[in-house]
KEBA-785428 format. One record per residue (C-alpha): chain; residue number from 1; x, y, z; residue in three letters. Coordinates in steps of 0.02 Angstrom, whole numbers, plus 50000, padded with zeros to 5 digits. Last residue first. Example, Ala and Ser with C-alpha at 12.3 -4.5 7.8 and 13.67 -1.06 7.14 Angstrom:
+---+-----+-------+-------+-------+-----+
| c |   k |     u |     v |     w |   r |
+---+-----+-------+-------+-------+-----+
| A |   2 | 50684 | 49947 | 50357 | Ser |
| A |   1 | 50615 | 49775 | 50390 | Ala |
+---+-----+-------+-------+-------+-----+
This chain:
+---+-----+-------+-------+-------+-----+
| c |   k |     u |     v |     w |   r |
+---+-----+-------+-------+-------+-----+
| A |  78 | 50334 | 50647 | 49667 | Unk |
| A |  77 | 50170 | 50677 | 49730 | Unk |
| A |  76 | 50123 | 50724 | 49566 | Unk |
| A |  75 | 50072 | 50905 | 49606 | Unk |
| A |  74 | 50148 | 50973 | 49463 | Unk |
| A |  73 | 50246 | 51123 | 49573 | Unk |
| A |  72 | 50298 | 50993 | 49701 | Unk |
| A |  71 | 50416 | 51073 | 49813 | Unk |
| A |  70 | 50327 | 51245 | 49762 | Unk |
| A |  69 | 50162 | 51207 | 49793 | Unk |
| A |  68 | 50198 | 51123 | 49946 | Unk |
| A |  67 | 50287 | 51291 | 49994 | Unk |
| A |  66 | 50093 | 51367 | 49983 | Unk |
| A |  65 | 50156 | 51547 | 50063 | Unk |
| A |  64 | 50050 | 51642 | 50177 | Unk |
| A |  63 | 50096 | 51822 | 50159 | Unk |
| A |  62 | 50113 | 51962 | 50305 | Unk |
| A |  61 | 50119 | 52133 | 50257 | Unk |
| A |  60 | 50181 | 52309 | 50339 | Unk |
| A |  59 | 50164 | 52461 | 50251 | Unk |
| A |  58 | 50021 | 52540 | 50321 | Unk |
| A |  57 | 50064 | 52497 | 50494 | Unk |
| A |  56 | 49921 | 52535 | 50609 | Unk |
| A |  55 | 49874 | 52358 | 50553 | Unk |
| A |  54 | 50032 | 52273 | 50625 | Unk |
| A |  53 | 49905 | 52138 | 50765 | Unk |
| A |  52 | 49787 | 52132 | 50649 | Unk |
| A |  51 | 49904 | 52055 | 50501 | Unk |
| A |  50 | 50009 | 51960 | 50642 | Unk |
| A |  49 | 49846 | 51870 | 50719 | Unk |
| A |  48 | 49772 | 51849 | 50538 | Unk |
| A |  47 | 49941 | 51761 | 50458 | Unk |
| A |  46 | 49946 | 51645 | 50616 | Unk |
| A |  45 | 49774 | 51603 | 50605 | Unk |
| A |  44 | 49801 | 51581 | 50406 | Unk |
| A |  43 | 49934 | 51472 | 50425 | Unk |
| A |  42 | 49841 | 51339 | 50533 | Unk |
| A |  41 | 49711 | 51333 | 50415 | Unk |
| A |  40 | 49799 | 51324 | 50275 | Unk |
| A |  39 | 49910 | 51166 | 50341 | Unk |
| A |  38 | 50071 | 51089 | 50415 | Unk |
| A |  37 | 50137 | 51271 | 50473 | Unk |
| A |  36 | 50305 | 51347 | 50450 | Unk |
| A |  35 | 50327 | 51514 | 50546 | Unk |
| A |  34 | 50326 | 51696 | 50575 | Unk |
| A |  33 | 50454 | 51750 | 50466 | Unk |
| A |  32 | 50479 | 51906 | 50509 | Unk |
| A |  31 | 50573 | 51997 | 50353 | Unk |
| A |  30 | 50700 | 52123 | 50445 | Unk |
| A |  29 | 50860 | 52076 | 50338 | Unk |
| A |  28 | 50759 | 52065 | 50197 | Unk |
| A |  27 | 50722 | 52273 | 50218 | Unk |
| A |  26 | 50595 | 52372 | 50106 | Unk |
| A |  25 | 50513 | 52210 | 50049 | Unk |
| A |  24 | 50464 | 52221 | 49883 | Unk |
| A |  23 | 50275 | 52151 | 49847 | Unk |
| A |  22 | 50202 | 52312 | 49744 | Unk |
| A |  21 | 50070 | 52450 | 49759 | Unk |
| A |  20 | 50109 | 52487 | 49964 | Unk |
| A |  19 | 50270 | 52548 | 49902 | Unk |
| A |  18 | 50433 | 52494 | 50002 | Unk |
| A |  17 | 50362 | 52355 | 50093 | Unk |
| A |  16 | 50370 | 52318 | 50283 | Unk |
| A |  15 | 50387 | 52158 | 50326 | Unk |
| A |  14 | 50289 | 51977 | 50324 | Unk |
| A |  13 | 50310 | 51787 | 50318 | Unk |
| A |  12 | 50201 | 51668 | 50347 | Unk |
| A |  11 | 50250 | 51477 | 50272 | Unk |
| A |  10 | 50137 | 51339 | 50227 | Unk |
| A |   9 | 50155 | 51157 | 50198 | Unk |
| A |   8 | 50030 | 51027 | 50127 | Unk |
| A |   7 | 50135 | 50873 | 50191 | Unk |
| A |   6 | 50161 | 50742 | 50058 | Unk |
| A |   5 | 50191 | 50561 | 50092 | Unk |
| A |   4 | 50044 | 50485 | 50028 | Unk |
| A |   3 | 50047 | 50302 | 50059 | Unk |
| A |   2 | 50071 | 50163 | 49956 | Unk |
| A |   1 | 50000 | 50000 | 50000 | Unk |
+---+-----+-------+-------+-------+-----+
């Protein structure tokens, strides 16, 4: 029996961006990367409690990231 051995991984990250009209961090070296979580759901709390927690910020952004999209970007399993 084969079993599925892929984890549906997702990252938060966030920082301040230089233009509120594009995605370019104004510092890497101060991206917060919040954390690596095993699914959506458990990203998106995390994204929504930083997101609320910066929204006097203007600038700042957080991003949930679907990194099992990108270590299997045809979705193969393999």
């Amino acid at each position: 029996m084969t079993e599925t051995c892929q984890q549906l991984l997702h990252l938060v990250i966030g920082g301040e961006l230089k233009d509120v009209e594009c995605v370019e961090f104004r510092d890497l070296d101060a991206v917060d990367f919040v954390g690596a979580y095993p699914n959506y759901q458990e990203a998106y709390k995390a994204w929504k409690s930083k997101a609320q927690a910066t929204v006097d910020n203007a600038h700042m952004r957080y991003f949930i990231i679907h990194a099992h999209r990108l270590l299997d970007p045809d979705g193969d399993g393999k």
